[in-house]
TORVOTOR-614659 format. One line per 4 residues: number of its first residue (from 1); their letters; for each residue x, y, z of C-alpha. Coordinates in Angstrom, 3 decimals, decimal comma. Example, Ala and Ser with C-alpha at 12.3 -4.5 7.8 and 13.67 -1.06 7.14 Angstrom:
1) as) 12,300:-4,500:7,800  13,670:-1,060:7,140
***
This chain:
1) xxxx) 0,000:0,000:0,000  1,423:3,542:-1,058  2,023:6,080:1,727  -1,149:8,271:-0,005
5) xxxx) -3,704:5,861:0,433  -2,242:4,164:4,132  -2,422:7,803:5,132  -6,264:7,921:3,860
9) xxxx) -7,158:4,757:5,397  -6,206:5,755:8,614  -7,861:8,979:8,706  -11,161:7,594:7,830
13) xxxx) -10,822:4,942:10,284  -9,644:7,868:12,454  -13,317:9,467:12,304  -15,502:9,154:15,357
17) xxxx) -18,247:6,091:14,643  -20,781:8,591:15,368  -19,711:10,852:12,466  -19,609:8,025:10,410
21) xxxx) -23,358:7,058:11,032  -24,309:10,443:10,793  -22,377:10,264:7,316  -24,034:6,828:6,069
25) xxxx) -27,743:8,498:7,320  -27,176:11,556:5,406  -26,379:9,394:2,127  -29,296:7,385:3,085
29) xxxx) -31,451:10,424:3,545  -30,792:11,709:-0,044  -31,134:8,978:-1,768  -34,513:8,649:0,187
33) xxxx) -35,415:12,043:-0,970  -34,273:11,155:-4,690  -36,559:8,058:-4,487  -39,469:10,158:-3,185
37) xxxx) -39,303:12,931:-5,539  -38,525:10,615:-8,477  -42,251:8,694:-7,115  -43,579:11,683:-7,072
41) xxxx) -42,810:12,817:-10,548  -43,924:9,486:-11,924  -47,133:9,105:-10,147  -47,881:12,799:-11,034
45) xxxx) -47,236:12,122:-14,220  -49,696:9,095:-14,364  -52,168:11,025:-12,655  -52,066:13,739:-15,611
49) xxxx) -51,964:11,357:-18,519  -54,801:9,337:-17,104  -56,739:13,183:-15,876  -56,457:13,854:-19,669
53) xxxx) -57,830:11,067:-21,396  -61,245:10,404:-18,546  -61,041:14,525:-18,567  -60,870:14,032:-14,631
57) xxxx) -60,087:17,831:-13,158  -59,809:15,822:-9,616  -57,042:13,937:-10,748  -55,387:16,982:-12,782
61) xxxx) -55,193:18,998:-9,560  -53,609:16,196:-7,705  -51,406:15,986:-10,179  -49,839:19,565:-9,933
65) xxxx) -50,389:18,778:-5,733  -47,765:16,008:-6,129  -45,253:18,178:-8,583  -46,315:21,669:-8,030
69) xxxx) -43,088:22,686:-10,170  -43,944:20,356:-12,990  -45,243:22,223:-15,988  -46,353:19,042:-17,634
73) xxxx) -48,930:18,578:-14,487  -50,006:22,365:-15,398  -50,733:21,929:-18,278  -52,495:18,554:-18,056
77) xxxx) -54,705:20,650:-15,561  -55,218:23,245:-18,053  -56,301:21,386:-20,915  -58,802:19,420:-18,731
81) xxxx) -60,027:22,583:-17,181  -60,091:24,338:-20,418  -62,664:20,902:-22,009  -64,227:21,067:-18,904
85) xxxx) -66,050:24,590:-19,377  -63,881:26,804:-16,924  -61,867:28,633:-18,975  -60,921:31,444:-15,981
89) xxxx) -59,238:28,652:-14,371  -57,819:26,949:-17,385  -55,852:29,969:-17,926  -54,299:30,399:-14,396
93) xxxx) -53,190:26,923:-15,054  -51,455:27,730:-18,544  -49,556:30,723:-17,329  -48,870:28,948:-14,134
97) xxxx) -47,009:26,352:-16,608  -45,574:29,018:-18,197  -43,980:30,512:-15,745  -42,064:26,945:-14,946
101) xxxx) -41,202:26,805:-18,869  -41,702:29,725:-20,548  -40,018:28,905:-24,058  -41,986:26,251:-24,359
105) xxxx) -43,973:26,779:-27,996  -47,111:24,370:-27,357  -48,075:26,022:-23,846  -48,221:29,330:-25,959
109) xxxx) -50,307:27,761:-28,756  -52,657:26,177:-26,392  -52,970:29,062:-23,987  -54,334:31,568:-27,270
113) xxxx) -56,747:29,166:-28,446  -57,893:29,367:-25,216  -58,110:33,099:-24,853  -59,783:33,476:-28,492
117) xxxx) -62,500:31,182:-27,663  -63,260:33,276:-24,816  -62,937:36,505:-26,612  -59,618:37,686:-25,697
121) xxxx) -58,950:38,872:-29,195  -55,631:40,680:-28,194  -54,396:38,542:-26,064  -54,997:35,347:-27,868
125) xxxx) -53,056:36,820:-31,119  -50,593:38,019:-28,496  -49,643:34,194:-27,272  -49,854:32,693:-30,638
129) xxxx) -47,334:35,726:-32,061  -45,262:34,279:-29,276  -45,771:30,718:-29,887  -44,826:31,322:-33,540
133) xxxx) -41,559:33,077:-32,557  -40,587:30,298:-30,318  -41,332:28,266:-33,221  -40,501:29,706:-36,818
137) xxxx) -40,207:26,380:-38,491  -43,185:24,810:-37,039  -46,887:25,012:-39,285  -49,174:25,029:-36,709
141) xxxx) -48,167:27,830:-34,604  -48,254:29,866:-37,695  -51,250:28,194:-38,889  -53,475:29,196:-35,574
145) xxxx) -51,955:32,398:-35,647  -53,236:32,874:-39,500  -56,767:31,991:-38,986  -57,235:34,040:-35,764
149) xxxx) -55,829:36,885:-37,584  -58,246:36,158:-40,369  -61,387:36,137:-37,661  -60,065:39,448:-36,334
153) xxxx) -60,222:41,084:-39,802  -56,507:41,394:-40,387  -56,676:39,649:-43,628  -52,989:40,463:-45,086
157) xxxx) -51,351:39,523:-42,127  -53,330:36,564:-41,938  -52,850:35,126:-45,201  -49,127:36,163:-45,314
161) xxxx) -48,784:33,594:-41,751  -50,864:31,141:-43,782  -48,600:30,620:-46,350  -45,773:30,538:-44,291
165) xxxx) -47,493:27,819:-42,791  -48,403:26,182:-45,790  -44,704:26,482:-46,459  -43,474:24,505:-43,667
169) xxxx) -46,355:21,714:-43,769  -47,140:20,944:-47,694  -49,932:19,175:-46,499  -51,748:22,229:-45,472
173) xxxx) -51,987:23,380:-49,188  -55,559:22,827:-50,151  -56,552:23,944:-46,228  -54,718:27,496:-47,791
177) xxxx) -56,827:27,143:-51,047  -60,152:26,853:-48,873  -59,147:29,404:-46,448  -58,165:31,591:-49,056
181) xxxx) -61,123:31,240:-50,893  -63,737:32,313:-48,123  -61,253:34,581:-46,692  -60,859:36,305:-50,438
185) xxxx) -64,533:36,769:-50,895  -65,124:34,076:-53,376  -62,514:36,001:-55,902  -61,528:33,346:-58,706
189) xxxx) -58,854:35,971:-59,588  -57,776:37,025:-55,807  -57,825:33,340:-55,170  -55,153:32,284:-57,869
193) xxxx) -53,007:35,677:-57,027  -52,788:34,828:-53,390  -52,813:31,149:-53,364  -49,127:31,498:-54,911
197) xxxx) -49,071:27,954:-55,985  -45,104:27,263:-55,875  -45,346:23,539:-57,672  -47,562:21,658:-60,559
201) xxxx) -48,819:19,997:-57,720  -50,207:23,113:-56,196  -51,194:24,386:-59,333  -53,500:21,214:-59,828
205) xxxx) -55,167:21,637:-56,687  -56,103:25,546:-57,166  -57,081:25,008:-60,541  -59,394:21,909:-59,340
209) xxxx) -60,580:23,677:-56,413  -62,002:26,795:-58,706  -63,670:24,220:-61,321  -65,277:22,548:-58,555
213) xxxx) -66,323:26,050:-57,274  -68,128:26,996:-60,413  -65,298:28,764:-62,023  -64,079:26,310:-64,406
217) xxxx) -62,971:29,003:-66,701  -60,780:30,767:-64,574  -59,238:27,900:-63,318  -58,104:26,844:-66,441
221) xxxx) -56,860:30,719:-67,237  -54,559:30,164:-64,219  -53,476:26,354:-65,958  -52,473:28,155:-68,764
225) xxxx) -50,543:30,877:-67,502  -49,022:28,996:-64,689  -47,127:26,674:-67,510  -47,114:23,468:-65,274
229) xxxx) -46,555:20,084:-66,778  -48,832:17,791:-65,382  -48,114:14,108:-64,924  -50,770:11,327:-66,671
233) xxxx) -52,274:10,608:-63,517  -52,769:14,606:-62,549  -53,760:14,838:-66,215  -56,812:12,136:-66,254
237) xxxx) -58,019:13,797:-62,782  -58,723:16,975:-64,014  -60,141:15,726:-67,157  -62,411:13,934:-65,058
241) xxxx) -63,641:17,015:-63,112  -64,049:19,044:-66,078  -66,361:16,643:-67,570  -68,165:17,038:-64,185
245) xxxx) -67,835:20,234:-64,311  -69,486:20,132:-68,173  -66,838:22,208:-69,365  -66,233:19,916:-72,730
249) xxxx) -63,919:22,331:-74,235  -61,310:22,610:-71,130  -61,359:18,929:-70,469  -60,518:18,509:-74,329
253) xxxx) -57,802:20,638:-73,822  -55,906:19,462:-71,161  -57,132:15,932:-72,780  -55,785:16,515:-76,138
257) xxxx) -52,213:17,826:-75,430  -49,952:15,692:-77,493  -52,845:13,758:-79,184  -53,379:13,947:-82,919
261) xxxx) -56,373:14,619:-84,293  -58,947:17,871:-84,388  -61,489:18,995:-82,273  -64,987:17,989:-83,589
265) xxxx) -63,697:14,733:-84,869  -63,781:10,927:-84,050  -60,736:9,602:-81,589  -59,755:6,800:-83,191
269) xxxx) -62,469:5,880:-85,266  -61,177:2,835:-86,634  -60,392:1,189:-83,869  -57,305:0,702:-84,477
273) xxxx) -55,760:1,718:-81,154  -55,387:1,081:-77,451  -58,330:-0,473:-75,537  -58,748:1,698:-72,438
277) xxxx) -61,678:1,457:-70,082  -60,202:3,065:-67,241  -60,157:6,995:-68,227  -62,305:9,331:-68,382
281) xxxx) -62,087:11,738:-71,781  -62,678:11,486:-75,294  -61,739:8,033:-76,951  -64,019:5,298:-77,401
285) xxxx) -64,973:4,566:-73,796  -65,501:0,406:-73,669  -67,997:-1,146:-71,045  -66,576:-2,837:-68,370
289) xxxx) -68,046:-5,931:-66,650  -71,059:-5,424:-68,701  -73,783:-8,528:-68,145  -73,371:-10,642:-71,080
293) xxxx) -71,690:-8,496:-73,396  -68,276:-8,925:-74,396  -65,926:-6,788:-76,789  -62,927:-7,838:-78,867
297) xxxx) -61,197:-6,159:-81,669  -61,167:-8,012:-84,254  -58,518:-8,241:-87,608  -60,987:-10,430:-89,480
301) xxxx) -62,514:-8,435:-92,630  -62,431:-5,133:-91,287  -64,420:-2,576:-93,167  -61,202:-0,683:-93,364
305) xxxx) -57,626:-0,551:-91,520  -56,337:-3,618:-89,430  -59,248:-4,205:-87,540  -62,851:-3,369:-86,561
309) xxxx) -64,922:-3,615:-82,922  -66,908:-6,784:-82,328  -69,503:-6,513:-79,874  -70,950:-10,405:-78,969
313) xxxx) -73,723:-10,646:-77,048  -74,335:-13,614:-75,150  -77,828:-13,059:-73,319  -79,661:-11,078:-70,332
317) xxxx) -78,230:-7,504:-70,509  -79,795:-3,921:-69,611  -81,192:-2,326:-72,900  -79,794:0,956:-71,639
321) xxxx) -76,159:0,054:-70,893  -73,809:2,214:-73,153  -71,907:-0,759:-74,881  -69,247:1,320:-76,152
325) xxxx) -69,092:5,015:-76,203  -67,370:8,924:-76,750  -67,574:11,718:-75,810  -67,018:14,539:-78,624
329) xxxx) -66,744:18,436:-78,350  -69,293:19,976:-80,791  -70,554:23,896:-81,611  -73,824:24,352:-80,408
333) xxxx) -75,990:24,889:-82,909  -74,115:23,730:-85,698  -74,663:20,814:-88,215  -72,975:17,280:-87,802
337) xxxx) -73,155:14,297:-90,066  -72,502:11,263:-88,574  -71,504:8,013:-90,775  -70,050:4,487:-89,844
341) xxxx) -69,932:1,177:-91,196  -71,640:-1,918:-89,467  -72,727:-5,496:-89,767  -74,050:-8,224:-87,365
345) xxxx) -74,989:-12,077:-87,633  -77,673:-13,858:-85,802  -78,665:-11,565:-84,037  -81,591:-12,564:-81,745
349) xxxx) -83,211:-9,913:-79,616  -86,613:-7,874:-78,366  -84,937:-4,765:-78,176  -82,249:-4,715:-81,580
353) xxxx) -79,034:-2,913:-81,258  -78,613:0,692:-82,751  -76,752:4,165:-82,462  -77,791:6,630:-80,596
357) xxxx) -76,100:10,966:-80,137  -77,284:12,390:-76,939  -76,030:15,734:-75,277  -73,206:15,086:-73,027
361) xxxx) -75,231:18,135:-70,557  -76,873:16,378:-67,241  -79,904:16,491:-69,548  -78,975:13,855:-71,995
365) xxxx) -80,920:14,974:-74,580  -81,800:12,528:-77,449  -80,049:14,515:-80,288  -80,187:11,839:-83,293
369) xxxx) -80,669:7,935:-83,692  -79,909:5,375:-86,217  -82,962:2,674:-86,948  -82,251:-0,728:-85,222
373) xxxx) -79,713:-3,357:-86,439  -81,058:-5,811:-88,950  -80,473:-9,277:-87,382  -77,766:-10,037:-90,084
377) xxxx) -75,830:-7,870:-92,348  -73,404:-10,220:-94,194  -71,974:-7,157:-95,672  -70,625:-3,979:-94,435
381) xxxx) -73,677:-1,157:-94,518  -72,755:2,465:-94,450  -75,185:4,227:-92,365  -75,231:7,800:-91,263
385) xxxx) -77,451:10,537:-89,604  -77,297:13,714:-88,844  -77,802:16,411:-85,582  -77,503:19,993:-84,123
389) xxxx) -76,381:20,128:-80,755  -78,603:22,619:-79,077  -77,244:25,990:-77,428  -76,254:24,282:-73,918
393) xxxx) -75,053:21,285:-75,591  -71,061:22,116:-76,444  -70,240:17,852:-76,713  -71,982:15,424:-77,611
397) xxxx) -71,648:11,439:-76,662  -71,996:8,795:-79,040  -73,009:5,306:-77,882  -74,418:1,452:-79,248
401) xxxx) -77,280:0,702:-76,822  -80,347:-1,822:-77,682  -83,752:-0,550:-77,437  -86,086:-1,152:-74,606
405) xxxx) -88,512:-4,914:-74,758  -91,894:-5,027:-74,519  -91,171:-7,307:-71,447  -88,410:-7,972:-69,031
409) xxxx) -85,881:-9,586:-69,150  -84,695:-8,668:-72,052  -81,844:-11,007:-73,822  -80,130:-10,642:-76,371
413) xxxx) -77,517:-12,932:-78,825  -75,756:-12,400:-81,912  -72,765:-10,238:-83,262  -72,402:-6,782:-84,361
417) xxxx) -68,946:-4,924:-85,714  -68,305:-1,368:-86,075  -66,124:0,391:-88,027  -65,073:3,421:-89,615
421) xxxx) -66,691:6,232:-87,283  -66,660:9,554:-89,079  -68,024:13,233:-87,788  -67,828:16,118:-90,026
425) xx) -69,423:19,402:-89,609  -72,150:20,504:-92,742
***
């Protein structure tokens, strides 16, 4: 043993036993005290968690009994207070928590929600100012902040924390549309000036939200000058809720880009390509799980190009049901001639097939008609007829439907093809 450490032995062993019990208690003692305290903490801190979810005040003010310098306990007794109905004391509890953690960016969000619902205008836009600062990053602060501004009339400043907000939390984005839309006064044009939209994603979802506000137009005036490229799937959604919308002429824009062909015209009236039955627009739109009716393309003996449609049908089906169909943009009030090329085989039926133009409005209107299908045309038959789409009608949809029965059910069997769909304005 080194002289150092003899000499340190002996000294301790040189203490009184008395001091050295009192020594030993003492370390006892604290670590006694640490135990308590840490017991404390943790069965405060059950008492709040459990006071918050069974919104028990009783337990919330035990809570801050046990750990009266625990903000977390404050705050537990705040928020239960606050859902409770007593907002006075609510708020004694979130500045009491405040005062234990001042810099703490939730406790300031929480206590001006508090003090706008009970009309403590100025001081509620006071504690979210403060919760923002605390927390510049954060979307919430600033969104809270936004909106109260908004409800006190302070409608730059609001919509300027808004998009900040927006900014930090892209999910907020269409929340900013909305807000900015009822905050704007219903303003397509204010709407698209102060929605900013930063992305083709954004873009989409003002443009969407004004057609499916009534202002198709001007949504699609912001499309255009906002230059976005829109992806396929973006592309076939708005389609979709311009059709809704009835605004034929937008959807066949944003439809059309890249496309050959002319407005007014037949997509693809041979059918010569793709089969699609999952979009929405203006090629030939095929039935899907249709009862007893199935479709093929087929390359024997077309009337013209590689192949024609061949619609079988194989027994009970509803008269109505649009076998095949498309949509077409048209000029109200002008002249169309429709012509095609069909023939059919054994076909057995109450209510014969035929082709039908109705408006594409809600309406539906009955536009034009071709007489029923012979049961067998050996040969290709060129039939045609002609329309004028009325003044609300700016499309028109073309479809092969059978005519109603006499009786129900109504079966039908047989063949028909298609071929060779042609529109051209007289």
């Amino acid at each position: 043993m080194t002289p150092e450490r003899r000499s340190t032995s002996e000294a301790t062993h040189a203490l009184p036993l008395a001091a050295r019990l009192l020594i030993a208690a003492a370390a006892v003692c604290v670590a006694g005290g640490l135990a308590w305290a840490s017991l404390c903490v943790g069965v405060s801190r059950l008492f709040a968690s459990h006071a918050q979810r069974a919104r028990a005040p009783q337990e919330a003010e035990l809570a801050t009994r046990l750990t009266p310098a625990d903000p977390d306990a404050h705050f537990a007794r705040a928020w239960v207070l606050s859902n409770a109905g007593d907002p006075a004391e609510a708020r004694r509890a979130y500045e009491r928590a405040l005062e234990l953690r001042p810099r703490d960016h939730v406790l300031w969000l929480e206590l001006g929600k508090l003090l706008e619902r009970v009309g403590d205008t100025e001081g509620a836009l006071g504690a979210l100012a403060r919760a923002a600062e605390l927390a510049p990053h954060y979307a919430q602060p600033r969104w809270q902040l936004g909106n109260a501004l908004l409800r006190a009339g302070e409608t730059e400043k609001a919509f300027a924390e808004l998009r900040r907000a927006a900014e930090s939390d892209p999910a907020l984005y269409p929340n900013l549309v909305q807000t900015l839309w009822h905050g704007g006064g219903r303003d397509p044009r204010a709407l698209a000036r102060d929605a900013r939209p930063a992305t083709a994603e954004q873009t989409l979802t003002v443009v969407q939200f004004l057609i499916k506000a009534g202002a198709a137009s001007d949504g699609m005036k912001t499309l255009r000058e906002s230059g976005a490229q829109l992806t396929p799937e973006a592309r076939r959604s708005l389609v979709a809720d311009l059709i809704a919308a009835e605004d034929f002429a937008g959807a066949y824009e944003v439809w059309s880009e890249g496309r050959a062909g002319a407005k007014g015209t037949f997509t693809d009236g041979g059918f010569e390509g793709e089969v699609r039955t999952d979009e929405e627009g203006f090629g030939w739109r095929y039935a899907r799980a249709a009862q007893n009716i199935q479709l093929s393309l087929d390359s024997d003996a077309p009337r013209e190009g590689a192949r024609s449609l061949k619609v079988e049908y194989a027994g009970g089906s509803e008269p109505s049901a649009q076998a095949i169909s498309q949509l077409i943009p048209v000029e109200p009030g002008a002249r169309y001639r429709l012509t095609f090329s069909a023939r059919t085989k054994e076909v057995v039926t109450g209510g014969p097939p035929y082709v039908q133009v109705v408006s594409a409005s809600k309406s539906g209107e009955a536009l034009a008609a071709t007489p029923p299908f012979p049961p067998s045309m050996t040969e290709w038959q060129e039939l045609s007829l002609e329309f004028t789409p009325p003044p609300s009608a700016n499309a028109v949809r073309v479809a092969l439907r059978r005519q109603p029965c006499a009786s129900s059910p109504c079966p039908a069997f047989g063949s028909v093809w298609l071929d060779a769909f042609e529109l051209r304005r007289l």
